[in-house]
C-alpha positions in Angstrom: 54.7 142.0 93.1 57.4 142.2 89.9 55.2 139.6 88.0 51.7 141.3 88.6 52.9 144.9 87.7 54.3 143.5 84.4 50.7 141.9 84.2 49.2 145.4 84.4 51.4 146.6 82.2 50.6 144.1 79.5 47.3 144.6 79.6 47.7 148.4 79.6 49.6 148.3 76.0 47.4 146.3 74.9 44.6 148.3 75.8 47.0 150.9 74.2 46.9 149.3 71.3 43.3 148.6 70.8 42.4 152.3 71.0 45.1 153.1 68.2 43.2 150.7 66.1 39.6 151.8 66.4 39.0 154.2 63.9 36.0 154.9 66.0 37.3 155.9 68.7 38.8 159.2 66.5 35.3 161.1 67.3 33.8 162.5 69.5 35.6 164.9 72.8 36.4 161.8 75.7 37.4 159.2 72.6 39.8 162.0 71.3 41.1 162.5 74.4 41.8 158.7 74.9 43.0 158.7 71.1 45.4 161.6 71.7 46.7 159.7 74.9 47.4 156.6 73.5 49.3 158.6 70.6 51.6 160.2 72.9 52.3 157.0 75.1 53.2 155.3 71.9 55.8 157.7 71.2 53.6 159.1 68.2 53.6 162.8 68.9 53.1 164.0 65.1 49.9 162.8 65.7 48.9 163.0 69.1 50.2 167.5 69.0 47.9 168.2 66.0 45.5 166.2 68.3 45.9 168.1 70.9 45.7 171.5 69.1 42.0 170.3 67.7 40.8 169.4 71.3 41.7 172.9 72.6 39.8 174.6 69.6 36.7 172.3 70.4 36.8 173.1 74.5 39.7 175.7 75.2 38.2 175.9 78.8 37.3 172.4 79.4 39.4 170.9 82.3 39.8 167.3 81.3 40.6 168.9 77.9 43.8 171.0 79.3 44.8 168.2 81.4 44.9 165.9 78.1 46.8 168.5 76.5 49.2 168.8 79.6 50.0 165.1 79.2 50.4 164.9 76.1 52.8 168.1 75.8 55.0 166.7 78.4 54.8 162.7 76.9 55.9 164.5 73.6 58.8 166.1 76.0 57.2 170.2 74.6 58.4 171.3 77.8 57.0 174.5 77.9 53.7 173.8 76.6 53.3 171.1 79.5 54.3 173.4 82.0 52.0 176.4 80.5 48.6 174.1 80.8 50.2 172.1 83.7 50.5 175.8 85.7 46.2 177.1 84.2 45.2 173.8 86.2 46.4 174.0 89.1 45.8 177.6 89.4 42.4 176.7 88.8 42.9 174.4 91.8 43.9 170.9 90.6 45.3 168.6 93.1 48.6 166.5 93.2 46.9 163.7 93.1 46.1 164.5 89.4 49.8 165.0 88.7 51.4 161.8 90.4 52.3 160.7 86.8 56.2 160.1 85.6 55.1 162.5 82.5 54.6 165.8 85.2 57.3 164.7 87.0 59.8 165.5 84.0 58.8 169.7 84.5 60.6 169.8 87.6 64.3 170.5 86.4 63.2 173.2 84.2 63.5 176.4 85.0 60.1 178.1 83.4 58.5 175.7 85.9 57.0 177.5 88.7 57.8 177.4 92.2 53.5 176.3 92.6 53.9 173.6 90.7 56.9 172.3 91.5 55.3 172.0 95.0 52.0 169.9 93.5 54.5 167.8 91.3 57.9 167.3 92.7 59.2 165.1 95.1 
């Protein structure tokens, strides 16, 4: 089980990786998305916030947008920020299954995290 999870793993950075390279992938609304993600799981949050902040301007009520921007707010560890889009979507009815991610699980010690979402993200 150890060695096929590492496998998975591998595979995922290197997927990681390849996105970071593509220039091409920097246009258009799903490829930014990816873009911004792979940013923020690469520990590059200078680029993947300014990222984030262009998304919302192109679709401020887009879903998939908000919930990019949640990740990547709460990957960069901009507590607040994850918690504010992280608290619109499930409002607008967002299941757990959507937050089962170690990322949303580092809101739940804070206390501007709401009782809601605690109960859609915390164990």
């Amino acid at each position: 089980i150890i060695y096929g999870a590492a496998r998975r793993f591998a595979r995922c950075v290197k997927k990681l990786q390849l996105l970071l390279e593509t220039k091409k992938n920097k246009t258009g609304l799903i490829n930014q998305q990816y873009y911004a993600l792979a940013l923020a799981h690469t520990n590059q949050a200078e680029k993947a916030i300014p990222l984030a902040h262009q998304l919302l301007r192109d679709a401020p009520s887009d879903t998939y947008v908000k919930y990019t921007v949640a990740q990547v707010y709460a990957l960069a560890k901009e507590w607040g920020s994850a918690i504010y889009y992280s608290q619109q979507l499930v409002d607008q009815g967002m299941s757990a299954e959507w937050f089962n991610l170690s990322a949303f699980e580092q809101l739940c010690p804070h206390t501007q995290t709401s009782e809601k979402l605690k109960d859609i993200i915390c164990d």
